[in-house]
Each structure stands twice: as structure tokens, then as C-alpha cells.
SERO-4910 file (N, C-alpha, C, O; in steps of 0.05 Angstrom, whole numbers):
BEGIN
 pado doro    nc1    nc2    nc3   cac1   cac2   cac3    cc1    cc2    cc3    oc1    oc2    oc3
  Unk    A    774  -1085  -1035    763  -1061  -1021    749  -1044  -1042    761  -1039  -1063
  Unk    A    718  -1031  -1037    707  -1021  -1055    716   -997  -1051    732   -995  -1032
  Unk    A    711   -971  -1065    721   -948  -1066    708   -927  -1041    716   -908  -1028
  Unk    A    676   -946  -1045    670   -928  -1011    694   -942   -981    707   -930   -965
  Unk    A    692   -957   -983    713   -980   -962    737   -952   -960    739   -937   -941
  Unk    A    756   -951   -990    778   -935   -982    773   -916   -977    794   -906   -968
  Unk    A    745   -892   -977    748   -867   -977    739   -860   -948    740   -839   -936
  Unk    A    726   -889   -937    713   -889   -914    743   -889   -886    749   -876   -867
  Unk    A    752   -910   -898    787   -908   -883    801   -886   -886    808   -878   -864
  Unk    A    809   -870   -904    819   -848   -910    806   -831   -887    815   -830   -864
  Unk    A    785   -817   -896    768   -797   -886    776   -806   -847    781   -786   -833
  Unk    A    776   -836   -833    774   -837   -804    806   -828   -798    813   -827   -775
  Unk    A    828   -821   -823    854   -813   -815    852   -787   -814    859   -775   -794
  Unk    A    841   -769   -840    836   -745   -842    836   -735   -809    852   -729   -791
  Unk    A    802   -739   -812    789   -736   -791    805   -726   -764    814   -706   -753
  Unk    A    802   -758   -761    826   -758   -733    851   -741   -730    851   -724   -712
  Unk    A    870   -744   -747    886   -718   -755    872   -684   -751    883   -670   -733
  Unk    A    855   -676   -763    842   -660   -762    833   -649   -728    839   -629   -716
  Unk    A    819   -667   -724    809   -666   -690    832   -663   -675    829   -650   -654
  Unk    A    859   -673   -682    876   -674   -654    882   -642   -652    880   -627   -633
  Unk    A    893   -634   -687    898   -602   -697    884   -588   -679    893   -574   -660
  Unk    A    857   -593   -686    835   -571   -667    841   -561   -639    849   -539   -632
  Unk    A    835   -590   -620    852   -590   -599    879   -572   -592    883   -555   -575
  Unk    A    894   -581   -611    919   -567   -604    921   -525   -612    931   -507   -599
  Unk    A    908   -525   -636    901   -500   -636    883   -486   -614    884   -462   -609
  Unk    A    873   -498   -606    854   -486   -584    870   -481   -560    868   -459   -548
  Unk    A    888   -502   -551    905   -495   -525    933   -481   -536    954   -481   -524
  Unk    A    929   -471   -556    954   -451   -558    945   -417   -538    957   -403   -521
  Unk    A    922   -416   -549    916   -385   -531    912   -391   -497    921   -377   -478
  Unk    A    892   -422   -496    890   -422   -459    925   -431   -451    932   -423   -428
  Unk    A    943   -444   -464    967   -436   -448    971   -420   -449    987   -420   -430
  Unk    A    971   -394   -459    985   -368   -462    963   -356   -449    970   -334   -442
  Unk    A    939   -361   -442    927   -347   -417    938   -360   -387    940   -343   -368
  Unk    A    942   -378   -383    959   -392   -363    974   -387   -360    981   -388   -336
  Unk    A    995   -375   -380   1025   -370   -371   1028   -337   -357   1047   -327   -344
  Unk    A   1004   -327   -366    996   -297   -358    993   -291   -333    970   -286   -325
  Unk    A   1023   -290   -310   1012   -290   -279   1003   -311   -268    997   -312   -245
  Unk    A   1002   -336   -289   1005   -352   -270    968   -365   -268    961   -384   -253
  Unk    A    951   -353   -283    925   -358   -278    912   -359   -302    919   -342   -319
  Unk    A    896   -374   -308    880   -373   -332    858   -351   -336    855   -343   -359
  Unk    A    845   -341   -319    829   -317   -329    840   -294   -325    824   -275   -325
  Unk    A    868   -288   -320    878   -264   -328    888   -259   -343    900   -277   -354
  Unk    A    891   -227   -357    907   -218   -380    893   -248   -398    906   -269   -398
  Unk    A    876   -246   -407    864   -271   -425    872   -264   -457    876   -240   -455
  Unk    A    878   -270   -482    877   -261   -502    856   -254   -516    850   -233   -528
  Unk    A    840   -280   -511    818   -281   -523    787   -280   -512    788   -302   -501
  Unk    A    764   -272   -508    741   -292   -497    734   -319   -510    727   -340   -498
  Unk    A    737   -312   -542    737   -344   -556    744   -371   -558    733   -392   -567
  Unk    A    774   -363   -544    779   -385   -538    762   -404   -513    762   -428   -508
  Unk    A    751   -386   -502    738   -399   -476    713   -414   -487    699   -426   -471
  Unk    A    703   -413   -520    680   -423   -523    693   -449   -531    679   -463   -546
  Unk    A    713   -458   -525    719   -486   -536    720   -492   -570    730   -514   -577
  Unk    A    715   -482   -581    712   -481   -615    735   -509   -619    723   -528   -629
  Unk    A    751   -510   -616    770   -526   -620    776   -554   -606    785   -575   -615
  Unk    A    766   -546   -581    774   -571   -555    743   -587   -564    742   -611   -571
  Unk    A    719   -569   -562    686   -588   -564    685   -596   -602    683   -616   -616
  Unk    A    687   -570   -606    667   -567   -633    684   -580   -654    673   -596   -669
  Unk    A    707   -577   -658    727   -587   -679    736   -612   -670    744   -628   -687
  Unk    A    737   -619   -641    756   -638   -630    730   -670   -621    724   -689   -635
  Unk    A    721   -659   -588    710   -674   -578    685   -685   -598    686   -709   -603
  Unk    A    662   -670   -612    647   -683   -629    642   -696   -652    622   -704   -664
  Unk    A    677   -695   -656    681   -704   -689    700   -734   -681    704   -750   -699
  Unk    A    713   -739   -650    716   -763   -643    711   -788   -647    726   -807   -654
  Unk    A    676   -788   -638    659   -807   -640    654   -811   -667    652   -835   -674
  Unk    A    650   -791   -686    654   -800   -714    673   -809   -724    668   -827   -740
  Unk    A    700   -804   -720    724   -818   -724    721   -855   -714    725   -874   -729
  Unk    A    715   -855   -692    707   -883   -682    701   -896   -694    714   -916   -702
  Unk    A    665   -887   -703    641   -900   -721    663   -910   -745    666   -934   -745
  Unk    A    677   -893   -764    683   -889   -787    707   -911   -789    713   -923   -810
  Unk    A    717   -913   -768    749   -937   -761    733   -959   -759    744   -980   -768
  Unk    A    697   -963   -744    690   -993   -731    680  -1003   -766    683  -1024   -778
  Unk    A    667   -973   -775    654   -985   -802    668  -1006   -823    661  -1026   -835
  Unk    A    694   -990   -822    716  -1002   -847    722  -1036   -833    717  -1057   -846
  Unk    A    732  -1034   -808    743  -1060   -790    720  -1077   -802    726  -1089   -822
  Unk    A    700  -1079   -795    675  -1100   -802    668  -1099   -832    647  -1108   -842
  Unk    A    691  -1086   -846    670  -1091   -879    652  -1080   -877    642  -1081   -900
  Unk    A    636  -1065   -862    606  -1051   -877    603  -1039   -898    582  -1042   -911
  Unk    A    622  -1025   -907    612  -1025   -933    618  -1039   -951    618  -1028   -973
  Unk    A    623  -1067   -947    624  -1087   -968    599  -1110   -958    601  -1134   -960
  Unk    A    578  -1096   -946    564  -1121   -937    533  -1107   -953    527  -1083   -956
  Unk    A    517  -1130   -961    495  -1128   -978    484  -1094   -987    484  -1081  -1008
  Unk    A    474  -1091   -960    453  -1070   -956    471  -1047   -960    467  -1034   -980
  Unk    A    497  -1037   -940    511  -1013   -941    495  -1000   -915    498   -976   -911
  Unk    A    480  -1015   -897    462   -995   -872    484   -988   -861    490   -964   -858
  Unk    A    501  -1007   -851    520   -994   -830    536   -977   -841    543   -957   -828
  Unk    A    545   -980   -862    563   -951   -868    543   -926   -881    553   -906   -890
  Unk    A    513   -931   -881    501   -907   -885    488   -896   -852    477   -875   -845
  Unk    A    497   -919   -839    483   -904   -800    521   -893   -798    529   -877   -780
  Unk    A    532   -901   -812    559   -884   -798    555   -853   -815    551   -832   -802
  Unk    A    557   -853   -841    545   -827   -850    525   -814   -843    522   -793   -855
  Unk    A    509   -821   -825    491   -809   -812    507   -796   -786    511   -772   -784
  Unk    A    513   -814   -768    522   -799   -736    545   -782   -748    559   -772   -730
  Unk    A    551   -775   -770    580   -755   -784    565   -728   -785    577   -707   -791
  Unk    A    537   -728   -779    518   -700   -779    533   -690   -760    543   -668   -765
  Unk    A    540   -704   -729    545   -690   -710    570   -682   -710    581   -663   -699
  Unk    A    577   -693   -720    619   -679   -729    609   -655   -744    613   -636   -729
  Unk    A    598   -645   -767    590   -626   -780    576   -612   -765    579   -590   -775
  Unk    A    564   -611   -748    556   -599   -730    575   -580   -703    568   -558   -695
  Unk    A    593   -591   -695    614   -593   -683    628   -573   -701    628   -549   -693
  Unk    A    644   -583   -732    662   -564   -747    645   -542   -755    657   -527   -769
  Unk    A    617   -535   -750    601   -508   -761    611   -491   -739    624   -470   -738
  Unk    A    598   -514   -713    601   -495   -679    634   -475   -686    637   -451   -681
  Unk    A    654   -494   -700    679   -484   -691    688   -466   -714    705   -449   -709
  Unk    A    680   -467   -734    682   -450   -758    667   -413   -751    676   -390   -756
  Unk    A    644   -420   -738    635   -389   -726    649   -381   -706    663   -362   -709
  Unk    A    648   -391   -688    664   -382   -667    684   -368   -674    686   -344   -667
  Unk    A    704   -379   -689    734   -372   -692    728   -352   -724    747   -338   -728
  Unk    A    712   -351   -739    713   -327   -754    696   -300   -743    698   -277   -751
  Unk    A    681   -310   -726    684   -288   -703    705   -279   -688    717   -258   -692
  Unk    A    710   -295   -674    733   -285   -656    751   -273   -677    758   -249   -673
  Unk    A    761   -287   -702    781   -273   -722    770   -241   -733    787   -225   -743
  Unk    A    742   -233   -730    739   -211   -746    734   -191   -714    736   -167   -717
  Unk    A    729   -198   -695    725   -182   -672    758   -177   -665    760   -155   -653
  Unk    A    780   -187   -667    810   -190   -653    817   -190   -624    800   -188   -606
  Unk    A    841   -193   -621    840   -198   -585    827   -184   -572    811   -168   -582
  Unk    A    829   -188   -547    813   -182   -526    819   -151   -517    802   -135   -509
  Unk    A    844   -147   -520    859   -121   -513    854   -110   -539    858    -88   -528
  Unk    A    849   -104   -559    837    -97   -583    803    -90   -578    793    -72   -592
  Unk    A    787   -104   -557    760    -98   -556    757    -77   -536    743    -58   -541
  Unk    A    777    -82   -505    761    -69   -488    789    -46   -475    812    -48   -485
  Unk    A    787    -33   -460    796    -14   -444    814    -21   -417    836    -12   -412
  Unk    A    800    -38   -400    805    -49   -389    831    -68   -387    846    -68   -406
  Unk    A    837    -86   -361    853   -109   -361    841   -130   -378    816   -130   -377
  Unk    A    849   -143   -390    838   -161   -409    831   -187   -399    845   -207   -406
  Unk    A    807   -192   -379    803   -219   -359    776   -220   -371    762   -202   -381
  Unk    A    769   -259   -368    756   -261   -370    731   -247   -362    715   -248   -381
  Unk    A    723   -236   -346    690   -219   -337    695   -196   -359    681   -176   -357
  Unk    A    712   -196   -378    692   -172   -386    688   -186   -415    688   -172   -436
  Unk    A    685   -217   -416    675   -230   -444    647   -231   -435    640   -238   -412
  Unk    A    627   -221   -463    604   -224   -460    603   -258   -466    626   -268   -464
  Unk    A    589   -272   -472    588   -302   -475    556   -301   -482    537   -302   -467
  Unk    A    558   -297   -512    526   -294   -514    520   -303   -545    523   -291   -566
  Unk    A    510   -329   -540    504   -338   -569    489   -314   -594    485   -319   -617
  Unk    A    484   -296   -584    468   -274   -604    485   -263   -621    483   -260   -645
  Unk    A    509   -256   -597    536   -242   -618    540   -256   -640    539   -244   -662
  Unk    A    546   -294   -639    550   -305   -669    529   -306   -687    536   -309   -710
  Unk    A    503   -306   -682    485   -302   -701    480   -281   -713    461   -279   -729
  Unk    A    499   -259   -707    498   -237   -718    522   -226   -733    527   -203   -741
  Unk    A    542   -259   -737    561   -260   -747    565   -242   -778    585   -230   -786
  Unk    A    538   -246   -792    531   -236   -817    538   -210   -817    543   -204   -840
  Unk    A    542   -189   -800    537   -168   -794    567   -152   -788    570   -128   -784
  Unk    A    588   -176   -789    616   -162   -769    626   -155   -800    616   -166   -820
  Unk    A    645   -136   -802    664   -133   -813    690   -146   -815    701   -144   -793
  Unk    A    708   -162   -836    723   -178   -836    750   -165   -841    769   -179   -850
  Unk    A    753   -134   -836    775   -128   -852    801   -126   -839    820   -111   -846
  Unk    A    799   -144   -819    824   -145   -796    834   -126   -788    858   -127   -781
  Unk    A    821   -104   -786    842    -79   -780    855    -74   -751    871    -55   -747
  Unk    A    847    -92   -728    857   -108   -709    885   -110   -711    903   -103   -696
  Unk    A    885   -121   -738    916   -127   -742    938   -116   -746    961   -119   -739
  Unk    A    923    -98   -763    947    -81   -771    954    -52   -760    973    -39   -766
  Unk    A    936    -45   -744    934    -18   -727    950    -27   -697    943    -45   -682
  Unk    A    972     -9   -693    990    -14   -669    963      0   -653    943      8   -663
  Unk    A    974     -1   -617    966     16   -600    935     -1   -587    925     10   -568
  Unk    A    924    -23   -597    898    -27   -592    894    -14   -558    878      3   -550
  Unk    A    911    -27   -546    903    -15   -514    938    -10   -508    956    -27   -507
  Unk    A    941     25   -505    970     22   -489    973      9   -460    995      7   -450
  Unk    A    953      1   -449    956    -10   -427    962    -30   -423    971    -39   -402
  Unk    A    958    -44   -448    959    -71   -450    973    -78   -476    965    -95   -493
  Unk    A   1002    -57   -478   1015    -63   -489   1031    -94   -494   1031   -112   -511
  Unk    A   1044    -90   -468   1060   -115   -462   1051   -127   -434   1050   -112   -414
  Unk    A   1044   -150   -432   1038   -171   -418   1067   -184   -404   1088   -179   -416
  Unk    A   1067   -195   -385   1088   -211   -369   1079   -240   -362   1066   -243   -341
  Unk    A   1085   -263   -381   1081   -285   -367   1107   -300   -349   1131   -296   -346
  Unk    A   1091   -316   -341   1115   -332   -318   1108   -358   -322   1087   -367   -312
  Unk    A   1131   -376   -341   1128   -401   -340   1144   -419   -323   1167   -414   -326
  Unk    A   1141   -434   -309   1155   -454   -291   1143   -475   -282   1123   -484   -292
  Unk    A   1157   -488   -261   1146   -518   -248   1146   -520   -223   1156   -500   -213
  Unk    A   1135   -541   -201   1134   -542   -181   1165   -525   -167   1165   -509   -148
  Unk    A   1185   -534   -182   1214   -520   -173   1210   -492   -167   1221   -484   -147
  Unk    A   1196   -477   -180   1202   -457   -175   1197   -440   -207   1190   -456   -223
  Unk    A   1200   -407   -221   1204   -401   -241   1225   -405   -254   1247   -399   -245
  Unk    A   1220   -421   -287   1245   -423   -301   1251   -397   -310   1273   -387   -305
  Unk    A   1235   -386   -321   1238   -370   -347   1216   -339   -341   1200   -339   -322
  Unk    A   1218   -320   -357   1193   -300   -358   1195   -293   -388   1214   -292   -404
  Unk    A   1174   -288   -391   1162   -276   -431   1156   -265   -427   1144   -265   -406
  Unk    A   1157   -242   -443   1149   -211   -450   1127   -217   -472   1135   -226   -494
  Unk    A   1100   -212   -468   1084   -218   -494   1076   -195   -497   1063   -184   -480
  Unk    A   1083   -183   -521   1079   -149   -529   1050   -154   -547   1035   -173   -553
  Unk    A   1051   -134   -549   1018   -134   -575   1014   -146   -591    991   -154   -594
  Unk    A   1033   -151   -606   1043   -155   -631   1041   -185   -635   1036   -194   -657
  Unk    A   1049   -208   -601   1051   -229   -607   1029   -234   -591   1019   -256   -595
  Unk    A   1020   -224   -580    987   -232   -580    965   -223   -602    941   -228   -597
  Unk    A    969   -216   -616    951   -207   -643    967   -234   -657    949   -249   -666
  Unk    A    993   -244   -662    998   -263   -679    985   -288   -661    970   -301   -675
  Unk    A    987   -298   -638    970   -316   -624    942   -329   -637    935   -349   -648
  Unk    A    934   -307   -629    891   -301   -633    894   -302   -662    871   -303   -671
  Unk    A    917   -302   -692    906   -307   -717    915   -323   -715    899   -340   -721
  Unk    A    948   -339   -704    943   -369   -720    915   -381   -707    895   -389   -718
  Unk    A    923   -380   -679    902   -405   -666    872   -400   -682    862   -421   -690
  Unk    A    856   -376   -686    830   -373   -698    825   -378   -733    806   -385   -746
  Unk    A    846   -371   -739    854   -372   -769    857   -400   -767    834   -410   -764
  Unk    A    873   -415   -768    870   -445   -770    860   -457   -756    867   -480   -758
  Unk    A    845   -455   -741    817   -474   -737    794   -476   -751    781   -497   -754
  Unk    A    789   -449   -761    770   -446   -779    772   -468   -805    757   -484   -815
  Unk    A    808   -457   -811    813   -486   -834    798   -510   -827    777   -520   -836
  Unk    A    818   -516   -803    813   -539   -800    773   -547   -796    761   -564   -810
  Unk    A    768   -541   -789    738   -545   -782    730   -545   -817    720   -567   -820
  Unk    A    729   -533   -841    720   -531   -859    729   -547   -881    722   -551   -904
  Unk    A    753   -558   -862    761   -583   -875    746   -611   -868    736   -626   -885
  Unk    A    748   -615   -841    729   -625   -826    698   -638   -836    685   -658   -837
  Unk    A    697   -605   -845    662   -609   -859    662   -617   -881    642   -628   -888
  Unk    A    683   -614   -898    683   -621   -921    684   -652   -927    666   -663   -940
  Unk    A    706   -665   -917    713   -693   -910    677   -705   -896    663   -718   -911
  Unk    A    669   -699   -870    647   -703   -872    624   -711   -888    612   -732   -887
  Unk    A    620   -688   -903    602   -695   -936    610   -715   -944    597   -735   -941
  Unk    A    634   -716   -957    643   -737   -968    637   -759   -959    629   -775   -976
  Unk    A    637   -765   -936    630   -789   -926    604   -799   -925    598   -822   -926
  Unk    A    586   -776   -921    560   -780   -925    553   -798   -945    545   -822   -944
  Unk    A    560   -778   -971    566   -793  -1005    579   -811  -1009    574   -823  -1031
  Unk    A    596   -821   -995    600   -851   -993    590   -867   -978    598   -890   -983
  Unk    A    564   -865   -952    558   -882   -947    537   -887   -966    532   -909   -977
  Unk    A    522   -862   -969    503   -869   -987    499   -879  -1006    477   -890  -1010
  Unk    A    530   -880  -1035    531   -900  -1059    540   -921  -1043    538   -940  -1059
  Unk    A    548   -929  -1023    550   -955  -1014    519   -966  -1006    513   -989  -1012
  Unk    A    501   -947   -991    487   -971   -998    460   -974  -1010    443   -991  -1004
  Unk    A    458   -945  -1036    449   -952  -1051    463   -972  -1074    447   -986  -1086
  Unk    A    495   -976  -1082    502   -985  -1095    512  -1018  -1089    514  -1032  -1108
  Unk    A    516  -1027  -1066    522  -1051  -1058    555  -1053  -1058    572  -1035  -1059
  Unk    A    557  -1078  -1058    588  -1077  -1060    591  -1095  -1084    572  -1105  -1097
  Unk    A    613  -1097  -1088    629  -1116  -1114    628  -1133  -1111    633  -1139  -1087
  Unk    A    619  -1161  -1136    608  -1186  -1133    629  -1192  -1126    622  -1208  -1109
  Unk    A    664  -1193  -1125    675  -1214  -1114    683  -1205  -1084    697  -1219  -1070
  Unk    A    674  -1185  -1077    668  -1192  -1042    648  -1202  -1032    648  -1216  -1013
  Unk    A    619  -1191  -1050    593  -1209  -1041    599  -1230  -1042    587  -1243  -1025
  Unk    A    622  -1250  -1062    628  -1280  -1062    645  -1287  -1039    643  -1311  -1031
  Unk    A    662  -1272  -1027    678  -1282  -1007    666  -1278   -978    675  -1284   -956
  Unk    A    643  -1266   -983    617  -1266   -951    608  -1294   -949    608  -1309   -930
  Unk    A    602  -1296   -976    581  -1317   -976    593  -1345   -973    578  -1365   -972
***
């Protein structure tokens, strides 16, 4: 196995690992908007979470690169003459990086704007998220100094929340979600996605750079001997 071969296998565990994280960070806030009464666009935490950052951008478009990156290694490509196929797999890995940028803004937005009950006055439902790609391009512009976080009181109205979790049976249980644990919510889930996504991107590169000394560099004459 050449050293692109192992970094190319590595990177489709990363990866994959990585993507499921995303996923799962992302549905930490929509269950906890679900468990809120019972409905997903009420008492919402976040609007961010509704941009998918985690489920599309970290998760679903870095999939198909995981695939490419598992079919590349299975067939030897990068132990075969040229290195094309493991440099067209470093290629479709644009759109995974693409994907972990989508999910890296999103969520250091959402992390420097803070919950939803932190922004507005109101009940905290979806209609009063703007959903407007301008806001993140103007990401340059937010202040990062979390003070979201550490200032009690954001909305006394929306101190404490009442969810209701249960099953067809009937209600098991009820949660009291005070301020406090919805402000801790909206940082892990936004705070570690961002990781994750910039890990994502990073691993990515990498792979790029390995397909590319693969196939500018070829592979090792005693696998070119055991092709042939």
C-alpha cells in the first residue's frame, strides 16, 4: 500500500465519522424543538438549525465523497499507473469542502448571533427567523464576543420553556428547559459543528494532496509488478 492508498483509507473513516457527528449535532436542537409542545416550529431554539448546516452541509455532501474515497482505495487507484482515479476522487472532495464551508458559516453565525430567545421579543417560532443568505455574507461584520452567553434574562418571557416527551402511549415524562439549557444547547450543537466541518475541510485538502502526488507520482514498482 502506497502512502497515498493509506491516507486515502484513513481520510474515507475520518470523514465518515465526521459526517455522522454532523448529523447528529444538528438533530440535537430539532429534537429539542420537537420536544417543545410537541411541534417542531414552536418555542424553536434556534433559526440555524433550520439551515441544515449539519444534516446537508457537514453530513449529506460529504457522503458521496466518503463513497468515492472507500470505491478509490477498494480498486487500488491509487496504485494504478496514471493516479486519474484517485485524482477524479480528489476532485468530487471540492463538494464535501463545499458542504463543510456551507456548515462552518452557518453555525459561527448562529454561534455569534445566540439563541433565538436571545434575538427576538417575541415567542421564539420559526416565522420570526429571517432566512436570508445576506445575513451570512455579512458574517465579517458580527461580533464574536458571546455575550449571549453570559448575560442572564435574554427574554424573561422566555425564560423557561415546557417540553413534553412521549410515545404513541401517551406522555412519559415533561422537561423544564430554562435559559440556561437552551443557551448550553445552541453552543454545543453550533460550537461543534463548526469543529467538525473544519475538520472536515481539513481532511479534505489532504486528500486532494494525495490524490495529486498519486498521480503525479505513480505508485511503487512492486505494485506496478503485481498489476502487471
Amino acid at each position: 500500500m502506497t502512502c497515498s492508498e493509506a491516507l486515502t483509507s484513513c481520510n474515507g473513516y475520518f470523514l465518515l465519522t465526521l459526517a455522522i457527528l454532523a448529523i447528529g449535532l444538528n438533530l440535537v436542537p430539532l429534537v429539542a424543538d420537537y420536544a417543545t409542545e410537541g411541534s417542531p416550529f414552536e418555542n424553536a431554539i434556534s433559526c440555524y438549525e433550520w439551515w441544515l448546516p449539519g444534516i446537508l452541509g457537514g453530513g449529506i455532501l460529504v457522503l458521496p465523497v466518503v463513497a468515492m474515497t472507500f470505491a478509490a482505495k477498494k480498486r487500488g487507484s491509487c496504485n494504478s499507473r496514471t493516479g486519474v482515479s484517485s485524482l477524479a476522487a480528489s476532485l468530487v472532495i471540492i463538494v464535501g469542502i463545499a458542504g463543510a464551508l456551507y456548515c462552518v458559516l452557518i453555525s459561527l453565525y448562529a454561534l455569534a448571533q445566540g439563541p433565538l430567545l436571545c434575538e427576538v421579543s417575541q415567542d421564539a417560532t420559526v416565522e420570526s427567523c429571517d432566512f436570508n443568505l445576506r445575513n451570512i455574507s455579512l458574517i465579517s461584520n458580527v461580533n464574536f464576543n458571546m455575550k449571549w452567553y453570559f448575560e442572564n434574562g435574554c427574554n424573561s418571557e422566555m425564560n423557561k420553556t415546557r417540553a413534553l416527551l412521549g410515545t404513541g402511549q401517551g406522555v412519559l415524562t415533561t422537561l423544564d428547559l430554562n435559559e440556561m439549557q437552551q443557551k448550553n444547547i445552541h453552543l454545543i450543537a453550533f460550537a461543534g459543528l463548526s469543529m467538525v466541518a473544519l475538520l472536515e475541510i481539513l481532511l479534505s485538502a489532504l486528500q486532494i494532496v494525495s490524490g495529486t502526488f498519486g498521480c503525479l507520482c505513480g505508485t511503487s514498482k512492486r505494485r506496478r509488478d503485481m498489476h502487471m
